[in-house]
mmCIF file of the N, C-alpha and C atoms, coordinates in Angstrom:
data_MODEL
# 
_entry.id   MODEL 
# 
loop_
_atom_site.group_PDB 
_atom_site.id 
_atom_site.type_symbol 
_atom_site.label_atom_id 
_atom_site.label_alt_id 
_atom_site.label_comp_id 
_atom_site.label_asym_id 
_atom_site.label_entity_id 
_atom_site.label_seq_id 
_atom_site.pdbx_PDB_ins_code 
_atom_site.Cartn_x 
_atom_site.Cartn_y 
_atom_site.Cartn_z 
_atom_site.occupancy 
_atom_site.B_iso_or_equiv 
_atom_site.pdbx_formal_charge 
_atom_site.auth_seq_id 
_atom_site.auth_comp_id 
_atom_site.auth_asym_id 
_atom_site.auth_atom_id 
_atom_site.pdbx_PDB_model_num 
ATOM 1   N N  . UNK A 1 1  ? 73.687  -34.686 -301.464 1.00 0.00 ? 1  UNK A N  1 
ATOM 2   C CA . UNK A 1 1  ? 72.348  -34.742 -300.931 1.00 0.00 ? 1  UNK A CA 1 
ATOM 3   C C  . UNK A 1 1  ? 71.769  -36.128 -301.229 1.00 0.00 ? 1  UNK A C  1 
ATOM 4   N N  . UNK A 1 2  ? 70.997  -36.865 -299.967 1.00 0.00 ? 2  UNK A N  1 
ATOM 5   C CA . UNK A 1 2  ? 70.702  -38.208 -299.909 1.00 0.00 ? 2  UNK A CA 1 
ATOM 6   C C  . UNK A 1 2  ? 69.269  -38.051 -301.378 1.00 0.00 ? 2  UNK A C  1 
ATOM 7   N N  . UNK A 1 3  ? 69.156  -39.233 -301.752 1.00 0.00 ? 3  UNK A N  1 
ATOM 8   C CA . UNK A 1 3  ? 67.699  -39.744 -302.555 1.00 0.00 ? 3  UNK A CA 1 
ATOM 9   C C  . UNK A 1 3  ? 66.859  -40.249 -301.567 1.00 0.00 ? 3  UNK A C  1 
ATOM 10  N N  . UNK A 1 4  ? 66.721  -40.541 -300.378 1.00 0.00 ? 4  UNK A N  1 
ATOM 11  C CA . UNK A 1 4  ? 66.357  -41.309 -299.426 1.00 0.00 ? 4  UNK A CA 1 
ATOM 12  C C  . UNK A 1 4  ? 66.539  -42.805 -299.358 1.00 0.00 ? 4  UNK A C  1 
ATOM 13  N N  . UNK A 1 5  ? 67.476  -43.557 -300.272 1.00 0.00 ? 5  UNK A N  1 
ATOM 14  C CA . UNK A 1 5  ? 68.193  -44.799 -299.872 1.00 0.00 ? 5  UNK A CA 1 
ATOM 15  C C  . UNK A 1 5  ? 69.417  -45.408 -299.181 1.00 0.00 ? 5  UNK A C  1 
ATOM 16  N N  . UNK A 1 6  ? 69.347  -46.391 -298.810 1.00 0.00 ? 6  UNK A N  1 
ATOM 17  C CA . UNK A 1 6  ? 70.727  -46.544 -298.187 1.00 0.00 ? 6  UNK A CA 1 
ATOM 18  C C  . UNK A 1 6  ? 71.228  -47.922 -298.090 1.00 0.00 ? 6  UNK A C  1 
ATOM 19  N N  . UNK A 1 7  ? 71.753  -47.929 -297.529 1.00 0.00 ? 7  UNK A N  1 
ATOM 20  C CA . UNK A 1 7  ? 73.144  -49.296 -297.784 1.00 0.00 ? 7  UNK A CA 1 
ATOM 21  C C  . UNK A 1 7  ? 72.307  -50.347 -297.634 1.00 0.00 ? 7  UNK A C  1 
ATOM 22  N N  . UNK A 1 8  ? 71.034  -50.711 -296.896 1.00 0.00 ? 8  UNK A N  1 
ATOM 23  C CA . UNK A 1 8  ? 70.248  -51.947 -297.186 1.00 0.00 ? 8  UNK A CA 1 
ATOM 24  C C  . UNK A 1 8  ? 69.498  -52.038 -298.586 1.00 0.00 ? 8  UNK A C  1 
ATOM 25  N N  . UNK A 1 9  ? 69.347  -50.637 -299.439 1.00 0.00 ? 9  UNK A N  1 
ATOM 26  C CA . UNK A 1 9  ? 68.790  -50.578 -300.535 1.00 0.00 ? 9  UNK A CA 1 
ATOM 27  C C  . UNK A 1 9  ? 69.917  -50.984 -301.486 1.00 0.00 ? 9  UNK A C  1 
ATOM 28  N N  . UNK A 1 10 ? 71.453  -50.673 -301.519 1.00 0.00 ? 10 UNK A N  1 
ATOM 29  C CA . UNK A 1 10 ? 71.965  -51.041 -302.289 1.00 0.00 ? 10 UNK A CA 1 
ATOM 30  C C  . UNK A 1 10 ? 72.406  -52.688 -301.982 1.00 0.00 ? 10 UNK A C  1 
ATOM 31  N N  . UNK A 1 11 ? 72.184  -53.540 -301.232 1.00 0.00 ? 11 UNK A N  1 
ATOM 32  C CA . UNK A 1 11 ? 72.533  -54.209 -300.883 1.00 0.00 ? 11 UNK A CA 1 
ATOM 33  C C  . UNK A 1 11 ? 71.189  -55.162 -301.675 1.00 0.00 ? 11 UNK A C  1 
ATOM 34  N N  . UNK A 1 12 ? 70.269  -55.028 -301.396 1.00 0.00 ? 12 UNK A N  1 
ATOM 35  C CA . UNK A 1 12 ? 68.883  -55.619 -302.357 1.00 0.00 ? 12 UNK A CA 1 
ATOM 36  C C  . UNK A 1 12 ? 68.795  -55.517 -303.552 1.00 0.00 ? 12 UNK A C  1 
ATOM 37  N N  . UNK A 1 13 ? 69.663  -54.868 -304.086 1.00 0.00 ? 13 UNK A N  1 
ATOM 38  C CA . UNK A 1 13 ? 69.851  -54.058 -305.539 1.00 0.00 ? 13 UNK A CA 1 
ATOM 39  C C  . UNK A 1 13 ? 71.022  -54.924 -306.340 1.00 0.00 ? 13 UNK A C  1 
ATOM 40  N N  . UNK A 1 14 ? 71.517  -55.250 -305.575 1.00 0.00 ? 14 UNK A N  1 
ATOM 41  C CA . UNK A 1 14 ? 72.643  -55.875 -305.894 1.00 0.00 ? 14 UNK A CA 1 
ATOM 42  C C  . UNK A 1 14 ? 72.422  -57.948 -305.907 1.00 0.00 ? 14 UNK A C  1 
ATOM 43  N N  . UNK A 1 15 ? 72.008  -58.001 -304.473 1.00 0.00 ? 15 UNK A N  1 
ATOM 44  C CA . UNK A 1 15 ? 71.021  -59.328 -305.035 1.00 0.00 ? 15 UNK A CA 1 
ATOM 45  C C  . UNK A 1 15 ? 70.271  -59.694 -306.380 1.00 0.00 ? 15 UNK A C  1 
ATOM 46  N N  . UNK A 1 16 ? 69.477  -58.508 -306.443 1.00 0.00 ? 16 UNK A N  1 
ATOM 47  C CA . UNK A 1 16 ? 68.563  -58.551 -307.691 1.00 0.00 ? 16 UNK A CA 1 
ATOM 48  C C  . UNK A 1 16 ? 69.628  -58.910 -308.578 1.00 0.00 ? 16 UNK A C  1 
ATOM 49  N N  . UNK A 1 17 ? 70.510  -57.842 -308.710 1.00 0.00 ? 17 UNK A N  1 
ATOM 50  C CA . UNK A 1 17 ? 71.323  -57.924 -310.444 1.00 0.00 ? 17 UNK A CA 1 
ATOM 51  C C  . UNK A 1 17 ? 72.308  -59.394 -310.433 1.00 0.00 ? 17 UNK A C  1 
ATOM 52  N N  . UNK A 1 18 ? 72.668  -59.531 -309.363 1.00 0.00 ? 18 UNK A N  1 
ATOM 53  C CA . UNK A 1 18 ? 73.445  -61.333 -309.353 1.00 0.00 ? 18 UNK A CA 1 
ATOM 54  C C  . UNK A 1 18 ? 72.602  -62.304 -310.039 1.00 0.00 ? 18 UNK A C  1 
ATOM 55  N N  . UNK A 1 19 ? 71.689  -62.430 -310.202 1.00 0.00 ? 19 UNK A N  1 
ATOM 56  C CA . UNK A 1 19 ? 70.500  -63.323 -310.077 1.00 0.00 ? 19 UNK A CA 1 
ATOM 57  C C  . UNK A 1 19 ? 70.312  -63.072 -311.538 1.00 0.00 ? 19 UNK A C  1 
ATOM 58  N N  . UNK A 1 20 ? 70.577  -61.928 -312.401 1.00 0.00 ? 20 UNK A N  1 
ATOM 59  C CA . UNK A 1 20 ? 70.628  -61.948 -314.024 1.00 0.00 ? 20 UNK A CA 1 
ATOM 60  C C  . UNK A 1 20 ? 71.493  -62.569 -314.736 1.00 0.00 ? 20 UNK A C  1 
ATOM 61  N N  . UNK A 1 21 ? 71.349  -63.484 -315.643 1.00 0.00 ? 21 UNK A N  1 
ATOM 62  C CA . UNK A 1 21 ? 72.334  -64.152 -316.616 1.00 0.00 ? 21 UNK A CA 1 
ATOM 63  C C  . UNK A 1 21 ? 73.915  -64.081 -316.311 1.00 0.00 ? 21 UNK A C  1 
ATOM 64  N N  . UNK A 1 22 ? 74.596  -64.845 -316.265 1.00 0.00 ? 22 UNK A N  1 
ATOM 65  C CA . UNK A 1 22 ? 76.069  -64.400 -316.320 1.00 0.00 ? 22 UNK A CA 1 
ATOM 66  C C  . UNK A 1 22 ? 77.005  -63.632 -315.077 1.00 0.00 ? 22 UNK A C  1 
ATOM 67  N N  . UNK A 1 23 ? 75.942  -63.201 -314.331 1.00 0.00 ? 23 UNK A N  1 
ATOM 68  C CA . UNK A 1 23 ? 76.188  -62.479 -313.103 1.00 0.00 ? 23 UNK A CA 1 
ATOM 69  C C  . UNK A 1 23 ? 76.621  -63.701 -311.601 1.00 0.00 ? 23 UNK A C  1 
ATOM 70  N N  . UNK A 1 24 ? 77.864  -62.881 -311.200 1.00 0.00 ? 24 UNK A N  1 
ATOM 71  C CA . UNK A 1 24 ? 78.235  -63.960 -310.366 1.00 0.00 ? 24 UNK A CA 1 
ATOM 72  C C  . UNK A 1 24 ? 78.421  -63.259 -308.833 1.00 0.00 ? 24 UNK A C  1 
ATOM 73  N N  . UNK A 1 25 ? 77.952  -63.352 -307.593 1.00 0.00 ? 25 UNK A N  1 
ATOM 74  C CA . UNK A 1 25 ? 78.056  -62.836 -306.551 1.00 0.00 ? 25 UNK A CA 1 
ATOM 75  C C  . UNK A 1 25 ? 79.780  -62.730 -306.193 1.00 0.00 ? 25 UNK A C  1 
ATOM 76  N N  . UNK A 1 26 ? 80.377  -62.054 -305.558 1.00 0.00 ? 26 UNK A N  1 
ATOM 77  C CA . UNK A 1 26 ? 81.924  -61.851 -305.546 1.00 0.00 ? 26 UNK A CA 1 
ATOM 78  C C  . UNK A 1 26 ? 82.004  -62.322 -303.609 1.00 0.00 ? 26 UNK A C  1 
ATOM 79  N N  . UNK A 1 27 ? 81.127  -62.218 -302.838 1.00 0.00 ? 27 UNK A N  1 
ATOM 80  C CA . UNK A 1 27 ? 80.750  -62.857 -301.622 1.00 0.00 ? 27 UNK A CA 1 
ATOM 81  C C  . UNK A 1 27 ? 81.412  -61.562 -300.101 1.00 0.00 ? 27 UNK A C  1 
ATOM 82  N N  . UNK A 1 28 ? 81.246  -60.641 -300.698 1.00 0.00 ? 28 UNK A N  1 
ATOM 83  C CA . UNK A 1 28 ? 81.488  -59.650 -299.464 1.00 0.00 ? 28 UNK A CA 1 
ATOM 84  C C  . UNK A 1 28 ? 82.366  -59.946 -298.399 1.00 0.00 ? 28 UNK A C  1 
ATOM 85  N N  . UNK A 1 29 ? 81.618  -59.098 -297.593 1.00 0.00 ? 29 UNK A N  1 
ATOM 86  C CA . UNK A 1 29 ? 83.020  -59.501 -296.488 1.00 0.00 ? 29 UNK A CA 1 
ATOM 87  C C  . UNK A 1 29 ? 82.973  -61.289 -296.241 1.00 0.00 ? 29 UNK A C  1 
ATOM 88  N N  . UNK A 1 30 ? 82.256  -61.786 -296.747 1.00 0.00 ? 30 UNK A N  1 
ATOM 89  C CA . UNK A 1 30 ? 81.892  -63.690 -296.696 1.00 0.00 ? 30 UNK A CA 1 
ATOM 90  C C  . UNK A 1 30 ? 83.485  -64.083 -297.412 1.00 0.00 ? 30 UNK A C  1 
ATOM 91  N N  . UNK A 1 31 ? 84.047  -62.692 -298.410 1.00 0.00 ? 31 UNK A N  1 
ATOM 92  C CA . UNK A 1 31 ? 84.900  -63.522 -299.376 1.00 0.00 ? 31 UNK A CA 1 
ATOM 93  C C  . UNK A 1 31 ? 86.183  -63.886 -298.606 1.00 0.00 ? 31 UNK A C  1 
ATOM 94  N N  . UNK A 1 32 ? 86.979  -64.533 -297.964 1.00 0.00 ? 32 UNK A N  1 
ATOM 95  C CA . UNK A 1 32 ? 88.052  -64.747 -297.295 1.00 0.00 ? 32 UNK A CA 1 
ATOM 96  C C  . UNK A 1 32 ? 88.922  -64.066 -297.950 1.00 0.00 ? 32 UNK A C  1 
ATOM 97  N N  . UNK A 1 33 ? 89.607  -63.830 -299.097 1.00 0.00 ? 33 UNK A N  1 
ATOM 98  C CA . UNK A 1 33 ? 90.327  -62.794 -299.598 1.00 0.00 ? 33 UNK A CA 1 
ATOM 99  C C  . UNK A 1 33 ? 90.041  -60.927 -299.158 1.00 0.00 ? 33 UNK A C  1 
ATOM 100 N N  . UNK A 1 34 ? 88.913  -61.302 -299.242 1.00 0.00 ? 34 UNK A N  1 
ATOM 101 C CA . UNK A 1 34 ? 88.664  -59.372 -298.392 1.00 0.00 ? 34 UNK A CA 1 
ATOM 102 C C  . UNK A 1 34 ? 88.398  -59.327 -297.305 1.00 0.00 ? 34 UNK A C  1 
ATOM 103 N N  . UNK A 1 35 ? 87.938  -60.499 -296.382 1.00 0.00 ? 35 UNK A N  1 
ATOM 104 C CA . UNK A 1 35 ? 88.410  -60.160 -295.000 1.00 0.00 ? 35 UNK A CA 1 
ATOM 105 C C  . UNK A 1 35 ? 89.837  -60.519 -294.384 1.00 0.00 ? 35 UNK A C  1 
ATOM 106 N N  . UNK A 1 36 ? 90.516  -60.842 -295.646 1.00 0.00 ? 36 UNK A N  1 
ATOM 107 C CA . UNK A 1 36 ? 92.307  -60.761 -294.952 1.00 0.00 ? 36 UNK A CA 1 
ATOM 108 C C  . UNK A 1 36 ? 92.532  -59.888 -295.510 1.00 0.00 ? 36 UNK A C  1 
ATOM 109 N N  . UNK A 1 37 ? 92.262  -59.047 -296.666 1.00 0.00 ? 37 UNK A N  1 
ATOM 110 C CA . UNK A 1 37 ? 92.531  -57.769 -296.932 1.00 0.00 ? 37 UNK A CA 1 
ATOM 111 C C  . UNK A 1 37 ? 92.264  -57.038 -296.002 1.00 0.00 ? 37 UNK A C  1 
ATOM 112 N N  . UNK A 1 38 ? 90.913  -56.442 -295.565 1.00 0.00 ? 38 UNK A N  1 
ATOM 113 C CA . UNK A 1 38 ? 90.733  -55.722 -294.205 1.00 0.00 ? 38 UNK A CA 1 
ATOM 114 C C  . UNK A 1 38 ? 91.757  -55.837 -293.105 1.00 0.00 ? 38 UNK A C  1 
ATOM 115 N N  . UNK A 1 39 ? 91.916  -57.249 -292.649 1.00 0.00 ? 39 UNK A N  1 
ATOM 116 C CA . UNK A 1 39 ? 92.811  -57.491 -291.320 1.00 0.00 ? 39 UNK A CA 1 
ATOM 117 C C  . UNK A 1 39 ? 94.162  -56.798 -291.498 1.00 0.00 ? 39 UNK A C  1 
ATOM 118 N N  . UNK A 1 40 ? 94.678  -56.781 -293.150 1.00 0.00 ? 40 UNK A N  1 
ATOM 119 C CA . UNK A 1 40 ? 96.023  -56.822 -293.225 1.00 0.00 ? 40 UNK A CA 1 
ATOM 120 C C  . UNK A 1 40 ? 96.078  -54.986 -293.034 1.00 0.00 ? 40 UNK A C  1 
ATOM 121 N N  . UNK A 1 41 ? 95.093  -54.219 -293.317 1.00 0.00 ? 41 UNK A N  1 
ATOM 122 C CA . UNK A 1 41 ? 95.098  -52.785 -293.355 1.00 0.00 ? 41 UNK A CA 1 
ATOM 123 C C  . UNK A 1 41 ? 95.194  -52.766 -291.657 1.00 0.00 ? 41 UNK A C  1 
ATOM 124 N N  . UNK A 1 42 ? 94.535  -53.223 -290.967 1.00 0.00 ? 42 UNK A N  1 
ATOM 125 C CA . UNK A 1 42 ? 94.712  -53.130 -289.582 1.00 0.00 ? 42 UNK A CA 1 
ATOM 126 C C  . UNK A 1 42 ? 95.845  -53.462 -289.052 1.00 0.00 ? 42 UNK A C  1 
ATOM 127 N N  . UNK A 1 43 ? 96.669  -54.534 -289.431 1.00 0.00 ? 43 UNK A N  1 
ATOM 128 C CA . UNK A 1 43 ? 97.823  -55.231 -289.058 1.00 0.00 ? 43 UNK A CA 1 
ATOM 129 C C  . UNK A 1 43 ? 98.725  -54.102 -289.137 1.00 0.00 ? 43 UNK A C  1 
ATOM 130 N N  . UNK A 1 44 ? 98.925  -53.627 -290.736 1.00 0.00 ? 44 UNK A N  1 
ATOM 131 C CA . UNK A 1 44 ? 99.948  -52.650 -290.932 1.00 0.00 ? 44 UNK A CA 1 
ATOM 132 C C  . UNK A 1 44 ? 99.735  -51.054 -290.503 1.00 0.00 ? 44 UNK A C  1 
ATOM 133 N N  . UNK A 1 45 ? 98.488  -51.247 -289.663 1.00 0.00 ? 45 UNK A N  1 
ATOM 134 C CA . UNK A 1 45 ? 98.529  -50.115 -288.574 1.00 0.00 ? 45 UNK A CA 1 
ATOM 135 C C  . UNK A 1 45 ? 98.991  -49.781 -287.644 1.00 0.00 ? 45 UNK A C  1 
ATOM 136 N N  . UNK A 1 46 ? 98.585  -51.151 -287.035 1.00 0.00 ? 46 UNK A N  1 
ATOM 137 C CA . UNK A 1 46 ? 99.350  -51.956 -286.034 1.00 0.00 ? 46 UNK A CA 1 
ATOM 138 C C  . UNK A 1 46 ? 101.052 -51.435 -285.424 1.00 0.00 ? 46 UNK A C  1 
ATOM 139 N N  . UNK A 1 47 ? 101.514 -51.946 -286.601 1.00 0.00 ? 47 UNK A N  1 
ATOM 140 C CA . UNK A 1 47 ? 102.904 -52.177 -286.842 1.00 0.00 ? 47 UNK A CA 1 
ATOM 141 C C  . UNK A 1 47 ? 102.943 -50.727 -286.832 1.00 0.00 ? 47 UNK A C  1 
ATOM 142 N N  . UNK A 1 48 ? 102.700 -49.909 -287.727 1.00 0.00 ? 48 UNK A N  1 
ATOM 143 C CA . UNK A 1 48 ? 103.042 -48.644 -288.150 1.00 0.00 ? 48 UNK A CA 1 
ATOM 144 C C  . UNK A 1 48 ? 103.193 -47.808 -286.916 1.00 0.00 ? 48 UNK A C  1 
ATOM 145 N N  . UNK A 1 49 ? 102.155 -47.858 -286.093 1.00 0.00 ? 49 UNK A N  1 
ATOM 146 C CA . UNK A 1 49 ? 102.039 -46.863 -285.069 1.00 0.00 ? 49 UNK A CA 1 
ATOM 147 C C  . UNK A 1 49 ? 102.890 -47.746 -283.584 1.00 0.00 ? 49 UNK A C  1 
ATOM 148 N N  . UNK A 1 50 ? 102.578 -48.848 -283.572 1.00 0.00 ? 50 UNK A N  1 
ATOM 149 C CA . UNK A 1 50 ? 103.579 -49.408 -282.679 1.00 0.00 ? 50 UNK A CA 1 
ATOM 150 C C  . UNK A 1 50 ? 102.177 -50.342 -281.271 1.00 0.00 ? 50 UNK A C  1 
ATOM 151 N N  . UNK A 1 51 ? 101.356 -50.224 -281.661 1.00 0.00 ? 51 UNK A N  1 
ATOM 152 C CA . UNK A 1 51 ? 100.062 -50.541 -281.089 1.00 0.00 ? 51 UNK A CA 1 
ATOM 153 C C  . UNK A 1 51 ? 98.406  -50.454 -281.653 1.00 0.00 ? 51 UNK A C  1 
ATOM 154 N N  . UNK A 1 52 ? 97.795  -51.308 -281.639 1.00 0.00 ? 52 UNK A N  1 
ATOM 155 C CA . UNK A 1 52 ? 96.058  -51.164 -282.383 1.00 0.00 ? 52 UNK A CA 1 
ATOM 156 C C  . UNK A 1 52 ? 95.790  -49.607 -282.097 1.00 0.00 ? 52 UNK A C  1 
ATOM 157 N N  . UNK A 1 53 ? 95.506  -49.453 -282.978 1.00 0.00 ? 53 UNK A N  1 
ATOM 158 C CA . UNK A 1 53 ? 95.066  -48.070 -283.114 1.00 0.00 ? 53 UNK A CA 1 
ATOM 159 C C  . UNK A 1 53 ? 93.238  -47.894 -282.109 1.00 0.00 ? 53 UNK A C  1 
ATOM 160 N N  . UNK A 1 54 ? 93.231  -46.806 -281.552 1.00 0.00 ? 54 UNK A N  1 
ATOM 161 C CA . UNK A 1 54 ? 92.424  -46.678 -280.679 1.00 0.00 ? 54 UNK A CA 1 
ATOM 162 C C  . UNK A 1 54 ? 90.890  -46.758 -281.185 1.00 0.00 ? 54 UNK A C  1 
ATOM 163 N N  . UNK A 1 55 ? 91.028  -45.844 -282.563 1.00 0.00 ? 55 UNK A N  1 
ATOM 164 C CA . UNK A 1 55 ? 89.754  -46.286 -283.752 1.00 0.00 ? 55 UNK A CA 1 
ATOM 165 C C  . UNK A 1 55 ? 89.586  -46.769 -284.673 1.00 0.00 ? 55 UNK A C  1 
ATOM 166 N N  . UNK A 1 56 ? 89.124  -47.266 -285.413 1.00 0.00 ? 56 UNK A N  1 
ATOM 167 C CA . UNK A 1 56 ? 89.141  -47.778 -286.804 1.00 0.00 ? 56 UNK A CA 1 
ATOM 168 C C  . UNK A 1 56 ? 87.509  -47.274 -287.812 1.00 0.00 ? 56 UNK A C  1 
ATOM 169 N N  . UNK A 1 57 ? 88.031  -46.255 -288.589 1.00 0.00 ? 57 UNK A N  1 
ATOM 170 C CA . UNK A 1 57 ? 86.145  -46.347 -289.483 1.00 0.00 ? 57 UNK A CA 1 
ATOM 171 C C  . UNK A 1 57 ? 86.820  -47.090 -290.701 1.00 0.00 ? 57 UNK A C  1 
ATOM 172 N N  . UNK A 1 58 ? 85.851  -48.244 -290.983 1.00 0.00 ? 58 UNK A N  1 
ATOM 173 C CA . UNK A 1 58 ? 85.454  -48.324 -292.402 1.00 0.00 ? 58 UNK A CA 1 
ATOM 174 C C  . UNK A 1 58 ? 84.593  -47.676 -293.338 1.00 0.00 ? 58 UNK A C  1 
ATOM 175 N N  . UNK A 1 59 ? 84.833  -47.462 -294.477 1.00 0.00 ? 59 UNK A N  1 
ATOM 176 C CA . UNK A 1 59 ? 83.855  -46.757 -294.988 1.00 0.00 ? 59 UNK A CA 1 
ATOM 177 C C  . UNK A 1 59 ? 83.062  -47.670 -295.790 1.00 0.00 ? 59 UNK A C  1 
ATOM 178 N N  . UNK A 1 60 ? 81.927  -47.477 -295.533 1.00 0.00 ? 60 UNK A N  1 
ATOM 179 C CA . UNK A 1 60 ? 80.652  -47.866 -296.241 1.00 0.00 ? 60 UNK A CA 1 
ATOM 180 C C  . UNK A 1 60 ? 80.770  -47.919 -297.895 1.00 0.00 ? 60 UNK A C  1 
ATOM 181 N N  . UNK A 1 61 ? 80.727  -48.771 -298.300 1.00 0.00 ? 61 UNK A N  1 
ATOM 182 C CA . UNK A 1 61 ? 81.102  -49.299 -300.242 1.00 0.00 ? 61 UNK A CA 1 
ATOM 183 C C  . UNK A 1 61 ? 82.399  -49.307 -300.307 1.00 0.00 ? 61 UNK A C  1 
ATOM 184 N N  . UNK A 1 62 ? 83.259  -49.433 -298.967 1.00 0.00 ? 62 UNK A N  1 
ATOM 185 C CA . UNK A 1 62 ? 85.279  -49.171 -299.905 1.00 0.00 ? 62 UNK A CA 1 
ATOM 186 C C  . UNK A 1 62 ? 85.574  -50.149 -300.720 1.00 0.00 ? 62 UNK A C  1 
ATOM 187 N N  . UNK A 1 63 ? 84.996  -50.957 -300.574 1.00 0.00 ? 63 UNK A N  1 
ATOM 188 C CA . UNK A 1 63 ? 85.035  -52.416 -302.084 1.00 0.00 ? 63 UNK A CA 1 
ATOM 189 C C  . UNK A 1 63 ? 85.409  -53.579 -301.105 1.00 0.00 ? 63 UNK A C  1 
ATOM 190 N N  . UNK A 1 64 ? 84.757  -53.673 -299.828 1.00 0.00 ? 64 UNK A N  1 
ATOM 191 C CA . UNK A 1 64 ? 84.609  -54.980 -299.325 1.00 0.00 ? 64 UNK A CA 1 
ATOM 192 C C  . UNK A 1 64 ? 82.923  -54.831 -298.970 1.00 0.00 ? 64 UNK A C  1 
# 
């Protein structure tokens, strides 16, 4: 059951706490390492099934 926040709230939340001592932004999908991670999950879909797969969901927080 929701609190009534959502992914723009954690996303402001997370600004905030970068911005405390010692805290270092990791750069989201901005980071070139996790958007070739992403691509490569698609790639080896790709391959797997023998063609791009017709859908793709990401899920919301999967750690990109």
């Amino acid at each position: 059951m929701g609190t009534g926040n959502d992914y723009t709230d954690a996303i402001n939340l997370a600004g905030r706490i970068v911005k405390l001592p010692g805290m270092v932004p990791e750069g989201g999908a901005r980071n070139v390492a996790r958007r070739d991670g992403m691509g490569t999950m698609m790639l080896d879909a790709a391959v797997t099934i023998g063609k791009m797969p017709d859908h793709y969901f990401q899920a919301v927080g999967s750690g990109t």
